[in-house]
C-alpha positions as CSV (number, residue, x, y, z in Angstrom):
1,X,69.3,148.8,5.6
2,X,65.9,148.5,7.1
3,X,62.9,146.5,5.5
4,X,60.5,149.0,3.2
5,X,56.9,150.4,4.6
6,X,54.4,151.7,2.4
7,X,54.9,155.0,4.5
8,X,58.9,155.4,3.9
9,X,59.8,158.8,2.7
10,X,62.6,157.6,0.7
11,X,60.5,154.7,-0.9
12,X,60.5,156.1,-4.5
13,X,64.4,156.1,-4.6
14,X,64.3,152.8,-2.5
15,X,62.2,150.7,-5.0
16,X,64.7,152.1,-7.8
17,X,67.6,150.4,-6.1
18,X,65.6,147.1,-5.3
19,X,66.1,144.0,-8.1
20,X,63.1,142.0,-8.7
21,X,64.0,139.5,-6.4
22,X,63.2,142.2,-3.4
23,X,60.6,143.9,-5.2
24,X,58.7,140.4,-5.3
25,X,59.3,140.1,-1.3
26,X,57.6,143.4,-0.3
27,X,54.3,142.8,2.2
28,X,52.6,146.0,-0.8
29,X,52.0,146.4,-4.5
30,X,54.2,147.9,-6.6
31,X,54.0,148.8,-10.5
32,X,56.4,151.3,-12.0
33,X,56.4,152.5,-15.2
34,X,57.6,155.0,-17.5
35,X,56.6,158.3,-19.5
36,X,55.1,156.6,-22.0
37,X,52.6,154.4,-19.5
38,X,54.1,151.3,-20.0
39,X,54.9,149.3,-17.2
40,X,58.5,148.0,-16.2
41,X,58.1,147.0,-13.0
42,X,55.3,144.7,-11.6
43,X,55.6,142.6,-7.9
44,X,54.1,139.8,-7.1
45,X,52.0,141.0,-4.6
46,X,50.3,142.9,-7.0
47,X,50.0,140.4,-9.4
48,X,48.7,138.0,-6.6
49,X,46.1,140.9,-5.2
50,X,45.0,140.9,-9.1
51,X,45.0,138.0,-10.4
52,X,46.6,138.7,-13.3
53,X,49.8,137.3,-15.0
54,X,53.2,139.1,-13.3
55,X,55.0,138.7,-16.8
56,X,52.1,139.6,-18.7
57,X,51.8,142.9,-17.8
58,X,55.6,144.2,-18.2
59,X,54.9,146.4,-21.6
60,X,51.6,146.9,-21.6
61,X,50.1,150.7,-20.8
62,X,49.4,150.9,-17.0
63,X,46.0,153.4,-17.6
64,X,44.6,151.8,-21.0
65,X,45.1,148.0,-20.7
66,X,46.0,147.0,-17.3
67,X,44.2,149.1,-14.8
68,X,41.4,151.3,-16.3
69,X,40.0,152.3,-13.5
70,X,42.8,155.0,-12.7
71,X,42.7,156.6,-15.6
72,X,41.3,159.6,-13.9
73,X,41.9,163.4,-12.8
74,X,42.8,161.4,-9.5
75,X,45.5,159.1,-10.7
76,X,47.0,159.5,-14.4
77,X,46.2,162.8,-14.5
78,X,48.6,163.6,-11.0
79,X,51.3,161.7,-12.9
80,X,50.7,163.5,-16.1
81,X,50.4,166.7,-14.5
82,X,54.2,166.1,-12.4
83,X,55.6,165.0,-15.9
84,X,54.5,168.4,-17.6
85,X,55.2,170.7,-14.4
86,X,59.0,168.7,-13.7
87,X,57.2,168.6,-10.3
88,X,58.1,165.7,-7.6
89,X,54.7,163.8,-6.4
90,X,54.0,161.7,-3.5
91,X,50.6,161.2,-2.7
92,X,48.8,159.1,-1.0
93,X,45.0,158.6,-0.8
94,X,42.4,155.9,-0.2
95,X,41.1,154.4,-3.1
96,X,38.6,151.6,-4.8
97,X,39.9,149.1,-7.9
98,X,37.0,148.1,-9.4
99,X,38.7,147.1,-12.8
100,X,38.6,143.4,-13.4
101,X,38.3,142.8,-9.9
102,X,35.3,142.9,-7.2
103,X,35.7,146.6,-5.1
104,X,38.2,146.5,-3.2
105,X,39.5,149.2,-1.1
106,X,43.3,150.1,-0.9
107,X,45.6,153.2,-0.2
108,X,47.6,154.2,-3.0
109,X,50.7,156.1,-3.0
110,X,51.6,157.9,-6.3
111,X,55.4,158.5,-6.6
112,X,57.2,160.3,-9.4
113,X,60.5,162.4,-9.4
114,X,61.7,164.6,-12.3
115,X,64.9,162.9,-12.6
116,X,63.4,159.4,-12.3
117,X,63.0,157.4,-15.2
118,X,60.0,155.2,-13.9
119,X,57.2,156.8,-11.6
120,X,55.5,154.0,-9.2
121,X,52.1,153.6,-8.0
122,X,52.4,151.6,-4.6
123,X,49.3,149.8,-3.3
124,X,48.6,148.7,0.1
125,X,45.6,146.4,0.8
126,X,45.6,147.2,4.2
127,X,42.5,149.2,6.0
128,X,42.3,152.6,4.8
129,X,43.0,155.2,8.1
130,X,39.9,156.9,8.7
């Protein structure tokens, strides 16, 4: 099987088969979480790009304790509006964190799937495309 990109079309079911092990290896953020907003699923690349604790943030609510500054129309809401429509989502679109971190630009590519138990927001640190 071939390594993961941030631009895979399969990625969503991809990370779902990966163990932590290989979710840790990937050269992108990942954090996936479930209905409820709490996160399952955090790689060390994120937690690296951060600063924050990899372990620490497993259970805690992605938009109210972990990264406030996406709980917007642009972010939450897309993943609150593909829960309540049964709607697939894969969108990707550059973005500034600015929670607990100096702005920094990223793309961000929001993934969620009806019939998937955990949605994932997937971050790549890379230049933005113009």
């Amino acid at each position: 099987m071939s390594p993961l990109n941030f631009a895979d079309l399969d990625l969503l079911q991809r990370l779902a088969q990966l163990g932590d092990a290989s979710l840790d290896a990937l050269p992108f953020g990942v954090i996936g979480f479930g209905a409820d907003g709490r996160i399952t699923r955090y790689n060390k690349f994120e937690a690296d790009a951060t600063g924050l604790n990899q372990a620490k943030q497993i259970g805690k609510d992605l938009f109210t304790e972990v990264a406030q500054c996406m709980n917007n129309f642009m972010v939450a809401q897309r993943f609150e509006d593909a829960l309540n429509e049964k709607q697939a989502l894969d969108t990707t679109m550059d973005y500034v964190l600015t929670w607990k971190m100096k702005p920094t630009k990223v793309q961000l590519r929001l993934l969620a799937e009806p019939s998937s138990a955990l949605r994932y927001i997937v971050l790549s640190t890379r230049a933005p495309v113009a």
